[in-house]
MARFINU-34633 format. One record per residue: x, y, z of N, C-alpha, C in turn. Coordinates in steps of 0.001 Angstrom, whole numbers, plus 500000, padded with zeros to 6 digits. Layout:
% MARFINU-34633
XYZXYZXYZ/...
//
This chain:
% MARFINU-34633
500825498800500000500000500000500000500865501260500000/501931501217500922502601502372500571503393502377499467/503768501732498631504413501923497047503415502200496112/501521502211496350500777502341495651500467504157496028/500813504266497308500611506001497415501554506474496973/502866506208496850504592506812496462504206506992495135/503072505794493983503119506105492582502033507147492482/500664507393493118499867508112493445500581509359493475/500988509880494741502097510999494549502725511438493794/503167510939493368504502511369492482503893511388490978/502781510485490532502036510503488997501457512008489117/500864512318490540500222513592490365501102514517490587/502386514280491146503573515518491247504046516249489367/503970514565488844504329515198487231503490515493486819/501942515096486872501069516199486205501060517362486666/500965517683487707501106519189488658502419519724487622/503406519090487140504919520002486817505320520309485198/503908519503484732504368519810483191502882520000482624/501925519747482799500617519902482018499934521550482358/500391522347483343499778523588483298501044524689482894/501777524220481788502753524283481076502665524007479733/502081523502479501501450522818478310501545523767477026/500430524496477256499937525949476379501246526531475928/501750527238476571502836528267476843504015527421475831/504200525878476254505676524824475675505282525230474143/503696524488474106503226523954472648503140525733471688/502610526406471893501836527655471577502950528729471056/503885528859472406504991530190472660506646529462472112/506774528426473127508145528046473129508421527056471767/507666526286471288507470525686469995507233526636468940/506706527299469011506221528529467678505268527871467503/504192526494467915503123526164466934501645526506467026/501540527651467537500468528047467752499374528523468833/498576528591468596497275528571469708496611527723469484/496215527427467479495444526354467846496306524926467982/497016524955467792498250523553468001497825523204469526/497800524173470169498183524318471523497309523478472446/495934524257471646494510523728472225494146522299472053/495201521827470625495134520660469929494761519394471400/496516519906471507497179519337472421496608519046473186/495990520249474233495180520078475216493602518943475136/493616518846474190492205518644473564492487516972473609/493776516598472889494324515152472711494260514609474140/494698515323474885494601514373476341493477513761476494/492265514398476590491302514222477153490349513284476035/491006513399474338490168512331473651491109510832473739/492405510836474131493178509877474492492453509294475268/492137509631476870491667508999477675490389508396477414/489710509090477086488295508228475950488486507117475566/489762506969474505489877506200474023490009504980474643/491389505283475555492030504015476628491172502847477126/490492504212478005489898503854479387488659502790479411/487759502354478508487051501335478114487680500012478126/489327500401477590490134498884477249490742498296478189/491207499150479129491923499592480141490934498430481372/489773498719481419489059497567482406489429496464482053/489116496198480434489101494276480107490459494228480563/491717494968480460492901494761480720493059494309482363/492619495100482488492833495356484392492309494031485419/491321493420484065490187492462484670490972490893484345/491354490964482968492199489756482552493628489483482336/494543490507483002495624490460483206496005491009484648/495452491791485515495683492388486635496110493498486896/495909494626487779496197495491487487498102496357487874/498631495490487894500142495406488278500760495814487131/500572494410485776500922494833484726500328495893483864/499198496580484124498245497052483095499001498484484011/499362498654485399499671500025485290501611499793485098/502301499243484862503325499188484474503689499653482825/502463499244482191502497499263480739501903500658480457/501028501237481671500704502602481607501750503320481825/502897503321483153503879504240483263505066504221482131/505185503166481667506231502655480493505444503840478728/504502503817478927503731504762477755503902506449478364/503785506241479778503860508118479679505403508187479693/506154507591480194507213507828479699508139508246478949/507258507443477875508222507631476275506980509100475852/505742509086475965505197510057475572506022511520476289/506325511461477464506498512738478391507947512879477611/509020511975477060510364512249476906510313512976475216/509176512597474743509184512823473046508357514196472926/507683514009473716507024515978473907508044517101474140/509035516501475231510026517570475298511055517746474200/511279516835473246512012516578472512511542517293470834/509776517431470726509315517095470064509359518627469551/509403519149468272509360520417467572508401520859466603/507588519757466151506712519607464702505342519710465773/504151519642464700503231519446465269502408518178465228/502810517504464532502706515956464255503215515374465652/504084515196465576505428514820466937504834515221468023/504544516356468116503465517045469640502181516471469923/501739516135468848500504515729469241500331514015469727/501149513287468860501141512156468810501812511934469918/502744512279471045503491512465472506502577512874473367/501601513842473138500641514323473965499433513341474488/499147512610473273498393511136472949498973510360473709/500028509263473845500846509183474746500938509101476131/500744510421476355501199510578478045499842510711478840/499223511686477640497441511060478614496860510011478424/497321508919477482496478507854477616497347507151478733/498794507554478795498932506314479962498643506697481708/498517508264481681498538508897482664496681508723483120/496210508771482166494872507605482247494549506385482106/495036505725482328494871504079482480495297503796484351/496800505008484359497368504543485718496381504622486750/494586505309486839494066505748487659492889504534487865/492152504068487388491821502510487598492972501610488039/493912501764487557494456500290487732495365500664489287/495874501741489641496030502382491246494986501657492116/493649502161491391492123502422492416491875500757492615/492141499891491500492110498270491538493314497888492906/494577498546492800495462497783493098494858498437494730/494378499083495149493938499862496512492893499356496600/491923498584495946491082497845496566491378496188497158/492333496319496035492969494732496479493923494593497438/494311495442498193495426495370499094494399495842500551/493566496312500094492887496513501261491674495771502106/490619496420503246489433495394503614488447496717503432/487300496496503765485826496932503660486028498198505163/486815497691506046486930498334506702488085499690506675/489146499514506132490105500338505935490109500905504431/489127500863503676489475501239502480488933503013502249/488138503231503309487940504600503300488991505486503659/490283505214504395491015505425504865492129505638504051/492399504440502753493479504749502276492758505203500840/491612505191500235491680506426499185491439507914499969/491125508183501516491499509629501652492853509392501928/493759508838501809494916509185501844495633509324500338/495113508407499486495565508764498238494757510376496993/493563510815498086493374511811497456493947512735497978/494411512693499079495102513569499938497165513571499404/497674512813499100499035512499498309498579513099496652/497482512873496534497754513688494538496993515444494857/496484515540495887496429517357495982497755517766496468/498727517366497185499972517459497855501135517729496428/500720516296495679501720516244494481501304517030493627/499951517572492747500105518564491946500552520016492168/500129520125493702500721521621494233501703521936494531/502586520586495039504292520543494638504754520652493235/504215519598492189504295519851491156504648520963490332/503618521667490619503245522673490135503870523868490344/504393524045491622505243524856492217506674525372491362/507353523486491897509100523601491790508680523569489821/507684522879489378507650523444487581507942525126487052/506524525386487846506827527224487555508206527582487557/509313526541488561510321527216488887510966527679488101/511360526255487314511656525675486947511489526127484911/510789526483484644510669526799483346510864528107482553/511177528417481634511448529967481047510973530288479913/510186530671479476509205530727478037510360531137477168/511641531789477650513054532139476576513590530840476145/513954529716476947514507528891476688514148527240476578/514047527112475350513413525490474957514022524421475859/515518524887475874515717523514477297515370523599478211/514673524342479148514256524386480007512688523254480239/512163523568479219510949522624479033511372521326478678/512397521191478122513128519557477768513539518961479213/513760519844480146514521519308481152512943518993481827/512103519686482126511091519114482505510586518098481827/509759517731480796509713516397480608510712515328480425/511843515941480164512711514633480983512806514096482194/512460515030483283512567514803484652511146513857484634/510129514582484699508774513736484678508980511907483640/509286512148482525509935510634482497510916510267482842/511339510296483436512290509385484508511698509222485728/510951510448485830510017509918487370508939508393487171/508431508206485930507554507518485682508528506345485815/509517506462485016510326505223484717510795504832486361/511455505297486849511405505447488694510129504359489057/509082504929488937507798504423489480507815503089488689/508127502462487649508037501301487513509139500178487971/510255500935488375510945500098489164510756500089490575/509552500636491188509343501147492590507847499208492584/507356499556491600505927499135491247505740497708491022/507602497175490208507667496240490076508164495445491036/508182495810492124508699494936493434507482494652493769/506215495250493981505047494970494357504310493348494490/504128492790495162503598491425495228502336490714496001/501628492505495706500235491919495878499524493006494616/498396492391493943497602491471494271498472489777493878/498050489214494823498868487858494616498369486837493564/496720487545492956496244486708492036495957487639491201/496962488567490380497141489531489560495680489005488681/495821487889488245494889487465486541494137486576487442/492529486671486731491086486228486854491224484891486209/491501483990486738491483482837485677490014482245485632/490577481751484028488804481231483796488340482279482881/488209483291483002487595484177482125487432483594480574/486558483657480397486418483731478883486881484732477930/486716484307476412487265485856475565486263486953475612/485226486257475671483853487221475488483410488194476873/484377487292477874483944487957479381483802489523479474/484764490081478745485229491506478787483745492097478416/483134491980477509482371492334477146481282492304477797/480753490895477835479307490523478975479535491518480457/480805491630480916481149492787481489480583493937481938/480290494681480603480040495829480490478854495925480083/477479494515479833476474494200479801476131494019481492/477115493626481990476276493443483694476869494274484561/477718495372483958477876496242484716476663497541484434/476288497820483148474800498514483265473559497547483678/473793496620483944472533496131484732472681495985485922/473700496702486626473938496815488104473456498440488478/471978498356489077471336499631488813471776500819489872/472409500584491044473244501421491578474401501364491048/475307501007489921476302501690489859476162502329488775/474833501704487368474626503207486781473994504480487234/473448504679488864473143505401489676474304506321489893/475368505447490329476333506044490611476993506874489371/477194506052488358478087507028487236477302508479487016/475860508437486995475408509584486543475748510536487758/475563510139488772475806510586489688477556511376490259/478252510330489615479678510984489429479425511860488512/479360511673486714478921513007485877478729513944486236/477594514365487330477053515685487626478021516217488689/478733515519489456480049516061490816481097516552490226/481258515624488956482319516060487927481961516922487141/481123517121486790480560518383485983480337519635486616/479864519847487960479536520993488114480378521284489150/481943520850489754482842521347490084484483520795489483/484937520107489070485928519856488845486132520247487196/484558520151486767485050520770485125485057522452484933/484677522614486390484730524467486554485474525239486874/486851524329487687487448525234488216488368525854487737/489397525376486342489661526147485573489523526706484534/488109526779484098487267527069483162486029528210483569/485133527425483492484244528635483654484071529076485176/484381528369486052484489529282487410485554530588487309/486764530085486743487911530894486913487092532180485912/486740531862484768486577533367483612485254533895484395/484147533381484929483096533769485764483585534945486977/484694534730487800485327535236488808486342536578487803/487516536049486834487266537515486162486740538630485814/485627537799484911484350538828484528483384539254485077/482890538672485942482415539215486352482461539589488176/483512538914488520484055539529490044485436540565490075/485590540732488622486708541835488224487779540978488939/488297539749489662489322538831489714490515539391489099/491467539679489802493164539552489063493479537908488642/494740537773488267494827536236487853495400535798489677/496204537132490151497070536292491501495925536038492395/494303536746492447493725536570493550493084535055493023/492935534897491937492464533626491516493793532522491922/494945532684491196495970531635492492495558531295493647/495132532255494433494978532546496036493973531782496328/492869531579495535491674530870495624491681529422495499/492978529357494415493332527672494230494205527266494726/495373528028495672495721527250496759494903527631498019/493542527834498287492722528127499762492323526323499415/492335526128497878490945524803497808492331523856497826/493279523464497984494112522635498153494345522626499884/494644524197500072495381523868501665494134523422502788/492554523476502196491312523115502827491814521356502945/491886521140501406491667519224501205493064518695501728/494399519698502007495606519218502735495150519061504524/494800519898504935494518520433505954493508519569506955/492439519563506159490886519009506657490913517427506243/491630516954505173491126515425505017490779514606505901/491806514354507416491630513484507748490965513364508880/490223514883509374489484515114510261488088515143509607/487900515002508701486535515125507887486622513508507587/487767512662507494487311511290507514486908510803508546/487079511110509673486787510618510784484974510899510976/485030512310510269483616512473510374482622511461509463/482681511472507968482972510324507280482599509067507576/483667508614508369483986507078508633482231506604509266/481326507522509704480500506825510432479598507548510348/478999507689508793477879507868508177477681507028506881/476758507493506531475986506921505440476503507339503973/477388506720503378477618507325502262476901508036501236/475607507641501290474909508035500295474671509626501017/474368509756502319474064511113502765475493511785503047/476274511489503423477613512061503050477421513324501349/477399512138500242477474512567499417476451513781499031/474770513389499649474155514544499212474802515443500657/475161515252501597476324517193501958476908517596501131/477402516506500758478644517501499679477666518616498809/476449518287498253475549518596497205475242519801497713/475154520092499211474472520900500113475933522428500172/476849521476500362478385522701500873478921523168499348/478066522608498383478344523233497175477132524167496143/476596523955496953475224524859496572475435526200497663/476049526292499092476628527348499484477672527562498652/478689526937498287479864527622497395479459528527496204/478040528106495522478198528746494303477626529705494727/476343529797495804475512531230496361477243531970496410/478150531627497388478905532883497769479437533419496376/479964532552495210480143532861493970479436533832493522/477941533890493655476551534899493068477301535776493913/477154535893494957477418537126495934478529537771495461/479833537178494933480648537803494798480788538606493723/480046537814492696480075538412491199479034539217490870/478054539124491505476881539642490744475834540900491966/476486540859493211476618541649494603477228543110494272/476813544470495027477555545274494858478588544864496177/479812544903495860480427544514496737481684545365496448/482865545158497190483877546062496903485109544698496734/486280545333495891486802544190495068487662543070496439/488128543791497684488717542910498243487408541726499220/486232542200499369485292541859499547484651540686498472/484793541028497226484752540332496236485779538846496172/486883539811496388488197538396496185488031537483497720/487625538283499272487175536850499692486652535785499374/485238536146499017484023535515499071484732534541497697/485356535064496910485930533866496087486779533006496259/487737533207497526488642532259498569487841531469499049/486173531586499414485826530921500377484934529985499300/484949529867498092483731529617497368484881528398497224/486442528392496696487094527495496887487520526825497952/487799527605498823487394526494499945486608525332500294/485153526010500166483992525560500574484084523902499643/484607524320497961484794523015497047485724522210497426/486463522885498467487911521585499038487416521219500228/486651521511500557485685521076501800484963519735501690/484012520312500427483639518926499660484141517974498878/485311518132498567486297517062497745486832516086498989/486893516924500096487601515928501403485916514689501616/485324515512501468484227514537501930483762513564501123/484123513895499553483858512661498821484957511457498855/486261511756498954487055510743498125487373509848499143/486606509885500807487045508547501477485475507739500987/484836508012500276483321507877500038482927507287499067/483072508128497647483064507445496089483696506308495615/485087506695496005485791505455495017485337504190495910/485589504388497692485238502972497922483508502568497906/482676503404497437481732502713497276481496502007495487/482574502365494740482749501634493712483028500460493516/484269500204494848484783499299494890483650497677495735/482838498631496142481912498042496909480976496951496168/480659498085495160479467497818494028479803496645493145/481025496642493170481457495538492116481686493977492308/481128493597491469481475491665491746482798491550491937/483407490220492756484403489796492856485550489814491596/486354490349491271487506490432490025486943491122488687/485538492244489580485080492831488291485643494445488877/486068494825489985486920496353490561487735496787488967/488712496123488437489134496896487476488195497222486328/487178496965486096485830497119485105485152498059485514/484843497982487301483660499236487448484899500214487898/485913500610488453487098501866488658487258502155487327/487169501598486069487952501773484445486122502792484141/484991502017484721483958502767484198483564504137484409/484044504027485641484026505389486514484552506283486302/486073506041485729487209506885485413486538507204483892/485983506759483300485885507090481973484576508285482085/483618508033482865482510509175483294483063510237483492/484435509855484778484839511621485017485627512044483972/485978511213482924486829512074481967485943512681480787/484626512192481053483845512948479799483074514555480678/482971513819482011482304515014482735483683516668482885/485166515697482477485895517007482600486343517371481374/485709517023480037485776517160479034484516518874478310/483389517798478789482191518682478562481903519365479777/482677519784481113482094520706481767482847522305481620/484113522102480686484634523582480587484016523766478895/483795522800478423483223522966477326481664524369477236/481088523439478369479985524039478820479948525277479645/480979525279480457481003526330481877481716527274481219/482704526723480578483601528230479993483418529306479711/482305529400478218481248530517477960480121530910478897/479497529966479595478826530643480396478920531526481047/479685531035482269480655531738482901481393533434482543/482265533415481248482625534951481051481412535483480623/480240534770479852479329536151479384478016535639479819/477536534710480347475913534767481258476084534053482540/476757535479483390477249535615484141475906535283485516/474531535506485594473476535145486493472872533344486058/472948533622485181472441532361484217473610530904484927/474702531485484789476000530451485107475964529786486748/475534531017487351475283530722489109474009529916489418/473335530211488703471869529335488926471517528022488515/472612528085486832472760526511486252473545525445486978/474878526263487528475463525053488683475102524999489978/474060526222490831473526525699492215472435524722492198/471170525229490885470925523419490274471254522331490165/472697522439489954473376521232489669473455520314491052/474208521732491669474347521180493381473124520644494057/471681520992493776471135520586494577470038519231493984/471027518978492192470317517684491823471440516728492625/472616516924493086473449515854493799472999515320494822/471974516774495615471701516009496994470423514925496603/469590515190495593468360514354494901469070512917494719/470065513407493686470675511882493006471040511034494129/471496512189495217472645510994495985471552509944497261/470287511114497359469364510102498150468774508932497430/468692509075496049467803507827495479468803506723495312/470361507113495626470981506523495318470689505437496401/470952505989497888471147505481498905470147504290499303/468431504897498431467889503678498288467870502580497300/468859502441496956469397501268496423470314500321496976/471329500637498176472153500228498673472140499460499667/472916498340499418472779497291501135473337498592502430/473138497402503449474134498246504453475386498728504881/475577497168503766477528496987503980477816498391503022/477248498367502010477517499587500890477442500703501028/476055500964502097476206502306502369476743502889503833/476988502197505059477762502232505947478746501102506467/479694500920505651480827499845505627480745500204507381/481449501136507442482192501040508991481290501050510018/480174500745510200479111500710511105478675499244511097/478886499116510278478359496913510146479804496639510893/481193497159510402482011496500510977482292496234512331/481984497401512924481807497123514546480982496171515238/480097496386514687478656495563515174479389493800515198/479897493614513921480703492460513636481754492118514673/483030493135514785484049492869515690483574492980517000/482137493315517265482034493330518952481154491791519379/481101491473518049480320490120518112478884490176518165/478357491622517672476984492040517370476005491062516410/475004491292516304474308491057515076473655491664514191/473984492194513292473202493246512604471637493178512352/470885494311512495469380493913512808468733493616511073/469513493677510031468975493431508692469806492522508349/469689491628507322470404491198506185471180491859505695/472126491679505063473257492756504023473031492751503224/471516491879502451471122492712501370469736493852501128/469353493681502681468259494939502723468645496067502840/467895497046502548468426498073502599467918499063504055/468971499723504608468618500627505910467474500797506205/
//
């Protein structure tokens, strides 16, 4: 478990040190453009599309040891040929590359953390692994800025060289690893992969759940550097440094608070967990209205936008000891790399189409934008109750059956009725 947080860390230290770099390498320091630039940006996110469907049958019939080895071995060579890379052919096809493997590594992590773990401790170690990749992109991100010079092309070579070698690092860290001890599903059929993804939509809480991820992923994580950020410009008159200020308040909240908000966490109901979150983000976007659309005065303004990020790192602490392990929950025995690969593929369309969507809103229908995502927030708390009536007990309060168990209790339902 701890060589699965060291790759956790450190995968999100190199995205934190070269991808909000990206623009500036491809656009300024390449000569190739703006739209090259956007290309680029654009390739990540249809890469992962692509992967992440294949990426389960992989995860499911080979294990997920090798499937993220073969992921860090791809960003590798992608991260070393981007820095290298001068054409726009070459850029794009490297860019392809490093997000498809930098997306695959996130199922097959979330597999290898369900398999090393129990029902009881697993809330525990994905808030610790969401808590190691907010740590690593904001390090990342940091010693990168330092680190780079829009004058000088080696400077950006030396960064994606560093980031592949970090990857390459991580597969000699990864390959000592010797659990899961039954990496591969034996027995599977060829066709299994498939029937798969036939009985994973007929598992009606976890297509509960995906839509349900969609809309968490949509109406905050596809906003925050998109249409929240141009929303807070335009219409909260925002500098770019008070907007920094806002995105490290929503990191040093989810550094800060994780593991006292797991504790809170640990001994509730996931499903109502999740509609709070629905609740502390429907205050985030009111203070957003207030700030932007309020007569207010600008340092008055730039709080209320510290606290609107906050308030979203408030709720990110409260989902991630919550979501992933109730994924892991949902899923049949040696089917975790199928439903984590399904999941991951939801949030990559929800962070695809939510700056798509939020972006324009945001700089120019500026009342319209506050009302479409406190909607949003308060279909989470809807979604997340109907969710809850779907769920055994074990599913929706793991750590409350477990006691009852270790004290030699008897639980007053079945584990497959629901609360």
């Amino acid at each position: 478990m701890r060589r699965i947080h060291v790759s956790n860390a450190l995968g999100a230290f190199g995205l934190g040190f070269t991808v909000p770099y990206l623009y500036v390498y491809v656009a300024q320091v390449r000569d190739l453009g703006a739209m090259t630039a956007g290309l680029v940006l654009a390739v990540f996110a249809v890469a992962a599309l692509v992967v992440l469907p294949f990426a389960g049958r992989a995860i499911v019939r080979r294990g997920p040891l090798p499937v993220l080895l073969g992921a860090l071995v791809t960003a590798a060579v992608g991260s070393l040929s981007l820095g290298l890379a001068a054409g726009a052919t070459t850029v794009l096809l490297s860019a392809a590359a490093l997000g498809a493997g930098q997306a695959v590594m996130q199922p097959a992590l979330a597999t290898m953390i369900v398999d090393c773990s129990s029902t009881e401790n697993r809330s525990r170690a994905f808030a610790t692994q969401f808590f190691l990749q907010n740590l690593g992109l904001g390090v990342g991100g940091l010693i990168g800025g330092h680190l780079v010079d829009a004058d000088r092309a080696g400077s950006f070579t030396l960064l994606f060289s560093i980031q592949a070698v970090m990857f390459l690092l991580l597969v000699g860290v990864m390959a000592t690893v010797r659990r899961p001890r039954a990496p591969k599903v034996e027995g599977v059929p060829a066709g299994a992969a498939k029937g798969s993804w036939k009985q994973l939509l007929g598992n009606r809480a976890m297509v509960q759940l995906c839509v349900l991820g969609f809309v968490l992923f949509f109406a905050c994580y596809g906003q925050f550097e998109s249409g929240l950020s141009a929303y807070g410009v335009e219409a909260a008159g925002l500098s770019t440094s008070a907007l920094g200020t806002a995105l490290a308040a929503n990191t040093a909240v989810i550094v800060v608070a994780q593991f006292a908000v797991l504790r809170f966490v640990e001994r509730r109901r996931r499903s109502r967990v999740i509609a709070g979150v629905g609740i502390v983000w429907a205050v985030a976007w009111g203070v957003a209205g207030f700030a932007g659309l309020g007569q207010v005065s600008q340092s008055m303004a730039t709080a209320a936008f510290v606290c609107t990020y906050s308030l979203f790192g408030l709720g990110e602490a409260m989902l991630s000891p919550t979501v992933a392990p109730l994924v892991a929950d949902l899923a049949p025995e040696g089917m975790a790399g199928q439903y984590n690969s399904a999941f991951a593929l939801v949030k990559q369309l929800a962070l695809a189409v939510g700056p798509a969507v939020g972006g324009p809103m945001g700089a120019s229908l500026h009342a319209a934008y506050v009302v479409v995502f406190l909607g949003f927030s308060l279909g989470i708390v809807v979604l997340a109750v109907r969710l809850g009536r779907g769920l055994t007990v074990v599913q929706d309060q793991p750590g409350v059956v477990s006691r009852v168990v270790a004290r030699g209790g008897v639980s007053s339902e079945p584990a497959g009725v629901r609360a």
